[in-house]
C-alpha positions in Angstrom: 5.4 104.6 -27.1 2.4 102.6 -28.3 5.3 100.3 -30.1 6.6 99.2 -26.4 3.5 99.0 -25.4 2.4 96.1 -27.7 6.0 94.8 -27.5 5.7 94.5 -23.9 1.5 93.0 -24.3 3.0 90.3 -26.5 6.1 89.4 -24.0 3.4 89.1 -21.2 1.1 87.2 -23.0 3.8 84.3 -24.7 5.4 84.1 -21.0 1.4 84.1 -19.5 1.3 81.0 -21.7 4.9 79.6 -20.9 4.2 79.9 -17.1 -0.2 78.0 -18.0 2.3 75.5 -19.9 4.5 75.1 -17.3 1.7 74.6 -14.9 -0.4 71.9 -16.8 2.9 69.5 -17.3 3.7 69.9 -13.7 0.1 69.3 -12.2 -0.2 66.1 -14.7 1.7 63.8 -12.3 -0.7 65.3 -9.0 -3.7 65.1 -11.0 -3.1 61.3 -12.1 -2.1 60.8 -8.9 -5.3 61.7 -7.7 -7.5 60.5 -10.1 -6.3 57.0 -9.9 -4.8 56.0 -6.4 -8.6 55.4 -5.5 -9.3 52.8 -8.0 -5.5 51.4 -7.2 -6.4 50.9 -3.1 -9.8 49.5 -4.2 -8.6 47.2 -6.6 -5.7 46.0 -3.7 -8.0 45.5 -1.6 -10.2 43.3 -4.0 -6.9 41.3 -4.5 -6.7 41.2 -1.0 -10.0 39.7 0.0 -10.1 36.9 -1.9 -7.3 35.6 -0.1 -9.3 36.6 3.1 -6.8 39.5 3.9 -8.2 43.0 4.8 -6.0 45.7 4.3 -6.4 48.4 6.5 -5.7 52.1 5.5 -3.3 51.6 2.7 -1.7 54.4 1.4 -1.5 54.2 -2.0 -0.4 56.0 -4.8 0.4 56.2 -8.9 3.8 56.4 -10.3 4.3 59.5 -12.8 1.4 59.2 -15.4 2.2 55.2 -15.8 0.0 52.9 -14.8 2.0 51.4 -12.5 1.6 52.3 -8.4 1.8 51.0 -5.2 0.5 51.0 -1.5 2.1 50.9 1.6 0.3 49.0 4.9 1.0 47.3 8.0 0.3 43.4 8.4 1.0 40.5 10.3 3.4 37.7 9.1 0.3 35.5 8.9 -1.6 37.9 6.4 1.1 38.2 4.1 1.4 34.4 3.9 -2.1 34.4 3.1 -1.7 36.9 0.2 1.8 34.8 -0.9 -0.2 31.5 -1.2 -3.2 33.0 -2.4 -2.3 34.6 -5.3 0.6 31.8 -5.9 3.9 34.5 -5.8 7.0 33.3 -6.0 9.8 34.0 -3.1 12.7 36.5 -4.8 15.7 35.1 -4.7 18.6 36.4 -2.6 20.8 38.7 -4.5 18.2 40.2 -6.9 16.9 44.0 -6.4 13.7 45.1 -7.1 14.7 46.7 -10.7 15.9 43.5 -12.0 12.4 42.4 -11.2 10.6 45.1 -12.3 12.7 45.1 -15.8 12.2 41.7 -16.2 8.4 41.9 -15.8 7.3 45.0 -17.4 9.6 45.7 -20.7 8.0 48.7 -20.6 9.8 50.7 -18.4 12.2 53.1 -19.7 12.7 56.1 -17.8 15.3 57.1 -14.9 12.2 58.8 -13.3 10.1 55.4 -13.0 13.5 53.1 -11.4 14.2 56.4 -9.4 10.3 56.2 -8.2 10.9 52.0 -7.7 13.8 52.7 -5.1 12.4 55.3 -3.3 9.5 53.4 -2.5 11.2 50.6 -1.9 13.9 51.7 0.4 12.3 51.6 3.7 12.8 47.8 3.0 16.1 48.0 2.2 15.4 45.3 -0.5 19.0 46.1 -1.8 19.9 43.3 0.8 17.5 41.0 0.2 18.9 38.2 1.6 18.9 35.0 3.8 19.6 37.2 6.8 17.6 40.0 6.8 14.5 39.5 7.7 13.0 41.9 4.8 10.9 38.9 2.3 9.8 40.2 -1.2 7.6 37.6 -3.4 6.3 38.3 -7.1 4.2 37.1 -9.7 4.4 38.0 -13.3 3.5 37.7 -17.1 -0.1 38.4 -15.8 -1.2 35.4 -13.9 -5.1 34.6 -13.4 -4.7 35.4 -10.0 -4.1 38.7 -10.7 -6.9 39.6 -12.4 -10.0 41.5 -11.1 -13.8 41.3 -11.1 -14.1 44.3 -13.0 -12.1 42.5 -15.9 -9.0 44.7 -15.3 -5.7 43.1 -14.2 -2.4 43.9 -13.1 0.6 42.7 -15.5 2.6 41.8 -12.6 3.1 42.3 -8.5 5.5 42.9 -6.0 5.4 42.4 -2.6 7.6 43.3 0.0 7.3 42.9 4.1 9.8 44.1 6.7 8.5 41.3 9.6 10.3 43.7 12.3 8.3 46.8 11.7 5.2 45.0 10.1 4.8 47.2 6.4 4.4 45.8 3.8 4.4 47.2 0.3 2.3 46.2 -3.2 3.5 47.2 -6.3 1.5 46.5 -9.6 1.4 47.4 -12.9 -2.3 47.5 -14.9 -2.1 45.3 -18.4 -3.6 47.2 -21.2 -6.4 45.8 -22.4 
């Protein structure tokens, strides 16, 4: 009887530490999430000002344990010119989707969960028909331009912006450089 009993001790205590395991990987994506889309919708916002645009109430948030993220806000036509000129972005050109973008900009991206991440973000714009008639406009900058650097000496590698003029969100999606 005392056999089973420390049979049964050990099987509780390896699946006690499969299930704390289990746990910790799964809470890693939550906890990154929410250590770090703070310092994200600051540092928009920074970017933001100094083309005199306030953004109000983004909602922003981290992608997976990367450093790349994003935030979602409304704005007028004339603000998002302001942030296009501003930090000198380039218009996308009809036909190209946000992951061609994104892969040509950041080499680092490798994993089906990050593209899958890209699009779902990215689909209230549609940006999968991007082009001369919709009225959805999506601008970039990459290969981390001055602009996109901020005071604290951190930067972003490269940014996407996207703006549906009909319902007035917009979406900014960055990448932090190392270093």
């Amino acid at each position: 009887m005392k056999k089973y009993a420390v049979q049964l001790h050990n099987k509780l205590i390896i699946l006690s530490v499969a299930l704390f395991l289990c746990a910790i990987t799964a809470g890693c994506n939550y906890v990154w999430n929410a250590l770090n889309r703070n310092a994200l919708k600051e540092d928009i916002a920074e970017l933001a000002s100094t083309c005199g645009v306030k953004i109000s109430n983004p909602e922003c948030n981290m992608i997976d344990t990367s450093r790349r993220g994003y935030c979602m806000f409304n704005s007028t036509e004339k603000e998002i010119m302001a942030l296009v000129h501003g930090l000198k972005l380039n218009k996308v050109r009809p036909g190209l989707t946000a992951y061609d973008l994104v892969k040509n900009a950041d080499t680092d991206i490798q994993y089906d969960s990050e593209i899958w991440h890209l699009e779902q973000i990215l689909k209230p714009f549609d940006i999968y028909k991007v082009n001369n008639k919709t009225k959805i406009n999506a601008f970039f900058a990459n290969n981390r331009p001055d602009q996109l650097r901020l005071k604290s000496s951190r930067a972003f590698d490269y940014l996407l912006l996207y703006y549906d003029s009909i319902s007035s969100r917009a979406c900014i999606f960055v990448s932090y450089s190392y270093g």
